[in-house]
C-alpha positions in Angstrom: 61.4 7.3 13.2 58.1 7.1 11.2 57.6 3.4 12.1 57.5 4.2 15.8 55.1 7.4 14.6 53.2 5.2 12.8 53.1 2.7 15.4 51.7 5.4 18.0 49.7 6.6 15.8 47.6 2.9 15.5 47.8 2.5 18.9 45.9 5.8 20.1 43.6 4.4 17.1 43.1 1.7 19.2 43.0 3.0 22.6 40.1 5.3 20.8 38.0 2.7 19.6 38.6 0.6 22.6 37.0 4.0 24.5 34.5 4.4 22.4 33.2 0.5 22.3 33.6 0.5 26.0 31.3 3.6 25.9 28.8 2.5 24.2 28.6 -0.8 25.8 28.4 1.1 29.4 24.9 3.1 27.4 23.3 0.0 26.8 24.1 -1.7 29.7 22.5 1.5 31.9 19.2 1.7 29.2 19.2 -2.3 29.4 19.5 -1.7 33.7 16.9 1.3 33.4 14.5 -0.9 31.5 14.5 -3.9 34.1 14.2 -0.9 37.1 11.0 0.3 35.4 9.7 -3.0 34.9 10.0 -3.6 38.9 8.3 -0.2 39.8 6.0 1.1 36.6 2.9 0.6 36.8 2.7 0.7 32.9 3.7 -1.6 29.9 7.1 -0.6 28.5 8.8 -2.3 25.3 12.4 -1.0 23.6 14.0 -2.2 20.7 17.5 -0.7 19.4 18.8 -2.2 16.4 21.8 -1.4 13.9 20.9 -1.6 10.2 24.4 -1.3 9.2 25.9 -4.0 10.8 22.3 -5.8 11.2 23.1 -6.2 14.9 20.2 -5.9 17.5 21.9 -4.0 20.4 18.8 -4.0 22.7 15.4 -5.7 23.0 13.0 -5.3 26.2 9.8 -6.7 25.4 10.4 -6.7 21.7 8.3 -9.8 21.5 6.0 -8.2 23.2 2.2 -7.3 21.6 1.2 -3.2 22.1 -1.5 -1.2 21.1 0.3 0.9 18.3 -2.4 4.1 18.2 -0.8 6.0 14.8 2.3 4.0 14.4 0.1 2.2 12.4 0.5 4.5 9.5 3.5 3.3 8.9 2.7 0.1 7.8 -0.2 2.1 6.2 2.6 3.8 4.4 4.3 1.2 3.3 1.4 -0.9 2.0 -0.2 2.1 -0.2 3.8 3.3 -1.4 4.3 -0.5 -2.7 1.0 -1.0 -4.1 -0.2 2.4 -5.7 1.5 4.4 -8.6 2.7 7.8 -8.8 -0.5 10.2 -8.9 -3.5 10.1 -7.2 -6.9 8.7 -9.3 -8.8 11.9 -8.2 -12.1 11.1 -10.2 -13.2 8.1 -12.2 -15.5 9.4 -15.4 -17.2 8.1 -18.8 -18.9 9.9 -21.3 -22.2 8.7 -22.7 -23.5 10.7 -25.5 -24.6 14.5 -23.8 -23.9 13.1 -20.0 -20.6 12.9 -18.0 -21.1 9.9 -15.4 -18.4 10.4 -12.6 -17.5 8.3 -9.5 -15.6 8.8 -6.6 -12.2 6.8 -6.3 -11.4 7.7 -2.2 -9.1 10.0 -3.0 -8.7 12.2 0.3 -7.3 15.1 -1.3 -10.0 17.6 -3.0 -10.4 20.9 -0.8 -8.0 19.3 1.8 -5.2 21.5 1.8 -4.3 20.5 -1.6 -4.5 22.0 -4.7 -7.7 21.3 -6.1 -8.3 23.2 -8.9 -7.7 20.7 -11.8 -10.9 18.8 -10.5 -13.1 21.8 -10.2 -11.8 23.2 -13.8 -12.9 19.6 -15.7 -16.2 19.9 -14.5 -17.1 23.2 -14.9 -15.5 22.4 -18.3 -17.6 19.8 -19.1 -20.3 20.8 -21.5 -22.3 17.6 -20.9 -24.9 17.0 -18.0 -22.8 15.6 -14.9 -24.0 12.5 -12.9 -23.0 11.4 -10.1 -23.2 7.6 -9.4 -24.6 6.6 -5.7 -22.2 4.4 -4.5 -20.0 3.8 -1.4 -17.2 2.0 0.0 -17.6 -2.3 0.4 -17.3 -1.4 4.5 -18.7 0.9 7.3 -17.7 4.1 7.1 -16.3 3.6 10.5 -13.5 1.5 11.3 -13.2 -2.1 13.1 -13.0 -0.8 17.3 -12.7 3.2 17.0 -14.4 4.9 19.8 -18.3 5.6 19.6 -18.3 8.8 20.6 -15.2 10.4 18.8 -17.9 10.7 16.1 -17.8 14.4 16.8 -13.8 15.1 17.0 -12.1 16.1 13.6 -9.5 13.3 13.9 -12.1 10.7 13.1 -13.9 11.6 9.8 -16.2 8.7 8.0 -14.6 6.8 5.3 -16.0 7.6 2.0 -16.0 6.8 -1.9 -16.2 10.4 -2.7 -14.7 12.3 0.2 -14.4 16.3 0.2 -12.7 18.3 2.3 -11.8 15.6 4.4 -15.4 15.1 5.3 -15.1 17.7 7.9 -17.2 20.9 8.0 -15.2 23.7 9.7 -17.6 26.6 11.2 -17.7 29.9 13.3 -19.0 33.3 14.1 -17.2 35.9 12.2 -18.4 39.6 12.6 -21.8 37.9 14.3 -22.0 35.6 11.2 -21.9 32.3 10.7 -19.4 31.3 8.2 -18.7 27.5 7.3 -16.6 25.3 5.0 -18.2 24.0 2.8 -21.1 26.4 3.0 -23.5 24.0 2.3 -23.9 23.1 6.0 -24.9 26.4 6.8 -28.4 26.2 7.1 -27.9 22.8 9.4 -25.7 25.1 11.8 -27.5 26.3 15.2 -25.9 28.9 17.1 -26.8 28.6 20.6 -25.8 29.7 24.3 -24.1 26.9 25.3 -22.2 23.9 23.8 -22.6 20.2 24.8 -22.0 18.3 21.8 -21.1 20.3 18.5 -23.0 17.7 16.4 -26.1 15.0 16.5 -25.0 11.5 16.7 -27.0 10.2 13.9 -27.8 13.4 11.6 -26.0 16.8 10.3 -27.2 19.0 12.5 -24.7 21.4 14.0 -24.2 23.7 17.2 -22.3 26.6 18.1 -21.9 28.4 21.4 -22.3 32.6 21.1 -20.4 33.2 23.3 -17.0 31.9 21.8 -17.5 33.8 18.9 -13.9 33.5 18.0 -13.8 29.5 18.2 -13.5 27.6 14.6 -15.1 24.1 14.9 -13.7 21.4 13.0 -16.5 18.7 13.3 -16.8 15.2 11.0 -20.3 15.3 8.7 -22.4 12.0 7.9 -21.2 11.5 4.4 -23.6 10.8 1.6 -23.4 11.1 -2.3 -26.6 13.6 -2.3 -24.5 16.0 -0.1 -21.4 16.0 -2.2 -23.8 16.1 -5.5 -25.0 19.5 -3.6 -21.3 20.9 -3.0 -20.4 19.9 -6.3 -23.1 22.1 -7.9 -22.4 24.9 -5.8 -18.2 24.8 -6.8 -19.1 24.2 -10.7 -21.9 26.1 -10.8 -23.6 22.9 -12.8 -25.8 20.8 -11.7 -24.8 17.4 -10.6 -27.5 15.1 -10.6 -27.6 11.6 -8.4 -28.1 8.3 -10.4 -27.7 4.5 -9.3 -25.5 2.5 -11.1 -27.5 0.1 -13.5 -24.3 -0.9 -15.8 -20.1 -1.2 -15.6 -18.9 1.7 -17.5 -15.5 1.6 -19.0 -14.3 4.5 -17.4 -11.2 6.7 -17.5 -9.1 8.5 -14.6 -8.1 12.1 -14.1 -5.4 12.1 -12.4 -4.2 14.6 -9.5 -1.4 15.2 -7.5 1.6 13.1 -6.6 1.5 10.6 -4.1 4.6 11.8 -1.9 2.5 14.7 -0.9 0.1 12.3 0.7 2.4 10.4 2.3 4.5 13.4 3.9 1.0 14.8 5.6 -0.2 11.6 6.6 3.2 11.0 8.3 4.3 13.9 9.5 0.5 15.7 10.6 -0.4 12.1 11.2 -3.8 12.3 9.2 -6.5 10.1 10.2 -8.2 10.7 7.2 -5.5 10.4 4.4 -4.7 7.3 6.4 -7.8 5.2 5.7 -8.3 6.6 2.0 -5.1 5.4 1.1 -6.3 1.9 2.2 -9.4 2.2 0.6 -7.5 2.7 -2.5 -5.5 0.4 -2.0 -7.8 -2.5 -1.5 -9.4 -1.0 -5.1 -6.0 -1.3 -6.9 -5.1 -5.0 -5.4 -8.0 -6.7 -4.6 -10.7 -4.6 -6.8 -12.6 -3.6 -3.6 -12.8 -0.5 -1.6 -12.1 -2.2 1.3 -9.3 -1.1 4.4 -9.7 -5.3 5.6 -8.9 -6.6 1.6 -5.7 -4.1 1.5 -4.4 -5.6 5.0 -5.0 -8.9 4.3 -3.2 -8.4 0.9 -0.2 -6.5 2.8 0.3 -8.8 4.9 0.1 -11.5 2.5 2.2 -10.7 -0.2 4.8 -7.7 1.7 4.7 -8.5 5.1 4.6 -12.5 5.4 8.0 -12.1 7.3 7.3 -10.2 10.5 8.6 -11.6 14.0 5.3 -11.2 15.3 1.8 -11.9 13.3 0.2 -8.8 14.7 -3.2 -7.7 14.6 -4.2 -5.1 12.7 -7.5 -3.8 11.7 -7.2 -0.3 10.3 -4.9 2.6 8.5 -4.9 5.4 10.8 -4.4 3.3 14.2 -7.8 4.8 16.0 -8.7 1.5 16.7 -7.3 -0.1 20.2 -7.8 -3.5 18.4 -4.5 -3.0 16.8 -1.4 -5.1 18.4 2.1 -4.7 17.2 5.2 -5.3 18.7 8.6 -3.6 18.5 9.7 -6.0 16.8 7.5 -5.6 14.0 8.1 -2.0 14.0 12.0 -2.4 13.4 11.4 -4.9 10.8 9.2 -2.4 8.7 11.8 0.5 9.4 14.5 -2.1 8.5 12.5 -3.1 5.5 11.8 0.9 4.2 15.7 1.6 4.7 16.5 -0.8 2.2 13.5 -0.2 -0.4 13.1 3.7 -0.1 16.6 5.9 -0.6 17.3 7.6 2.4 16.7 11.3 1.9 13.3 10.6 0.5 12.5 8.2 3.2 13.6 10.6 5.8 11.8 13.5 4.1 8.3 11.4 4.9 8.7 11.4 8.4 8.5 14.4 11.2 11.9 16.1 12.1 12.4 15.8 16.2 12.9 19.7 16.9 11.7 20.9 12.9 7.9 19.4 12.4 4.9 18.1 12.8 4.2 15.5 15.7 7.8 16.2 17.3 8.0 20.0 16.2 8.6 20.8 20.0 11.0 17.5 20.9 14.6 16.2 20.4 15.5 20.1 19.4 19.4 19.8 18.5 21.8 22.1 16.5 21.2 19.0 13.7 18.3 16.9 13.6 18.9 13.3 14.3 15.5 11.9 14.9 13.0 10.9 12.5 9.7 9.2 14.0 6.5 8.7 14.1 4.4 9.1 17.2 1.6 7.1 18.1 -0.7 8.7 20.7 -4.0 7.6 22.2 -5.4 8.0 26.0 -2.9 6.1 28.4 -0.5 4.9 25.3 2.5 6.8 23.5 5.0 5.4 21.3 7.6 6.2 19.1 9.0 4.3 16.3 11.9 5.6 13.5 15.4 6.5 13.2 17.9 8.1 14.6 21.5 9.8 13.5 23.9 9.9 16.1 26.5 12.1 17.1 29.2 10.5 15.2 26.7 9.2 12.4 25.4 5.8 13.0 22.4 5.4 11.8 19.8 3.0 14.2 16.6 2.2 14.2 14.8 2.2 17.2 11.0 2.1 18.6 9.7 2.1 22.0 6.0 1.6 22.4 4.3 2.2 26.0 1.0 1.2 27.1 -1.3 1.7 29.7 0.2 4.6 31.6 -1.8 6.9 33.9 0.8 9.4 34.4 0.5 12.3 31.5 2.4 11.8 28.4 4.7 14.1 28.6 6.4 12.7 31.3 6.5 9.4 29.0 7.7 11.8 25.9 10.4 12.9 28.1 11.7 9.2 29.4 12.0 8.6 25.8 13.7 11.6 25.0 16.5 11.1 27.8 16.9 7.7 26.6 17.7 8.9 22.7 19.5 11.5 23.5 21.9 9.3 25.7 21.9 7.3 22.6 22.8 10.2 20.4 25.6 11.7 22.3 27.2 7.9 22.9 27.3 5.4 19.5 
């Protein structure tokens, strides 16, 4: 009697997985049909790439080979680059001390009065009981990157580049109580409140406008950096003076370290950060190549982590502002690959935005359990979407699909993609 229960028993098995395989290939099939149906009747560039890091099977590719502009799915390999070349904690200030004088420099660190805790910089110079001097230097590139757009110069997703950067090189401003309040303060007195708003800032100098009568709007507009203006927001959060000198020597100097590096990497994934983006680089390019240079930490990326992609791409920034970026899918799946075998999986996972939980997919791919983790890649006429995803019965795939050059809104695009994973989901 148990032989023939044990023999039903392997054949319902069977019949199951024979259900289930015949399921699954009747999802890709449809997705694979879907794809070749838009390709005849979109007007807009469409890749897809579906791949099993288990059994390192590749169960779809549509234009995998295919070259897209990325927009922030960049940051992933700007990710990857700065979490296999940087250590642990953030160099938040580079200093030496010379008899009665503390000489400091900047090291690109993006974090001081940028959401993060600051204090342990502020408290070692208003510490210090020497003269404090700032040396005036910058970063070995413009402070704007290879191909970003003119006249974003004004939004607050595309801050300058900087040795010394503070509070992400943003000043935030607005009418409270009919006063003008602003962050830093400093740029109070370059703030001109006025009836009507064209253009919040000057292209080529800090001076500032703010419309009366939104008296409840908070502007979050980019500042021309320069060492003379952090030397005078320096003074005023130490209370010391900070003086600016050139450099006329090397000094041997020492690093005060800040905070970890995961809590870098989580913002710049998961609020995808423009700014953190191309600091990291910048540091990056100091730590491999002794430069502060985004170009010298690609070139050494690519070089020395990333000789194996399918596709040489073209990449020219961190953040993904610039629309001289080209990756394809294919590219993308080998990084994800790559990070799922370097990076153990709850910490990996915990970089990225939760679909339906937070940042960039906070209002997408809501489920009882999460089961996608992404990042997005937005600019005018592009959206893509590159990460993993759980499925309903736990398979873990890696997918991305990049689309370019739509003229339909986005979140029409969004919501292709979301059918398609959640077909996914519900069917491997």
């Amino acid at each position: 009697m148990s032989f023939f229960n044990n023999r039903y028993s392997s054949l319902l098995i069977t019949l199951l997985l024979i259900s289930l395989m015949v399921s699954s290939c009747g999802t890709t099939h449809q997705i694979r049909h879907d794809l070749k149906r838009h390709e005849k009747g979109a007007s807009y560039f469409k890749g897809f790439v579906l791949y099993n890091p288990i059994s390192k099977k590749e169960i779809i590719n549509y234009n995998g080979t295919k070259y897209f502009t990325p927009a922030s799915n960049t940051k992933l390999f700007t990710f990857y680059t700065a979490y296999k070349s940087l250590k642990d904690s953030v160099k938040s200030l580079a200093y030496f001390r010379a008899k009665d004088s503390l000489i400091i420099e900047g090291t690109a660190d993006p974090s001081l009065f940028y959401g993060f805790d600051s204090t342990k910089v502020v408290a070692f110079l208003k510490n210090a009981t020497d003269s404090i001097y700032l040396l005036d230097k910058k970063i070995d590139e413009n402070p704007y990157g290879s191909g970003w757009a003119w006249d974003d110069y004004l939004y607050y997703y595309m801050p300058e580049k900087s040795l010394f950067p503070i509070y992400g090189n943003i000043v935030k401003y607005s009418l409270e109580n009919d006063s003008l309040v602003s962050y830093p303060s400093y740029f109070n007195q370059y703030i001109s409140v006025i009836d009507s708003v064209i253009q919040t800032r000057e292209l080529t100098e800090n001076k500032f406008y703010y419309a009366h009568s939104l008296d409840k709007k908070i502007y979050e507009v980019p500042f021309i950096t320069s060492n003379s203006i952090v030397a005078e927001i320096l003074k005023h959060l130490t209370q010391k003076k900070v003086k600016l000198i050139t450099k006329e020597k090397e000094y041997d100097f020492t690093f005060l370290y800040g905070l970890n590096y995961d809590e870098l990497y989580k913002k710049l994934l998961v609020d995808s950060d423009n700014h953190i983006a191309e600091q990291l680089m910048l540091q990056v390019g100091k730590e491999v190549a002794n430069t502060y240079s985004v170009s010298a930490a690609i070139e050494y990326s690519l070089t020395n982590y990333l000789q194996e992609l399918p596709q040489k791409p073209r990449w020219v920034d961190g953040s993904g502002l610039s629309r001289y970026n080209l990756f394809s899918p294919n590219d993308m799946v080998f990084l994800l690959d790559k990070m799922y075998r370097e990076i153990p999986q709850q910490k990996l996972f915990d970089y990225f935005p939760v679909g339906g939980t937070s940042g960039t997919l906070k209002n997408w791919y809501g489920n009882d359990k999460p089961f996608v983790y992404a990042k997005s890649g937005s600019l005018s006429n592009n959206y893509n979407l590159s990460g993993y995803l759980t499925t309903k019965k736990g398979t873990l795939l890696i997918f991305s699909s990049m689309n370019n050059h739509f003229k339909v809104s986005s979140k029409a695009v969004k919501k292709d993609i979301e059918e398609i994973l959640l077909e996914i989901y519900n069917t491997y």
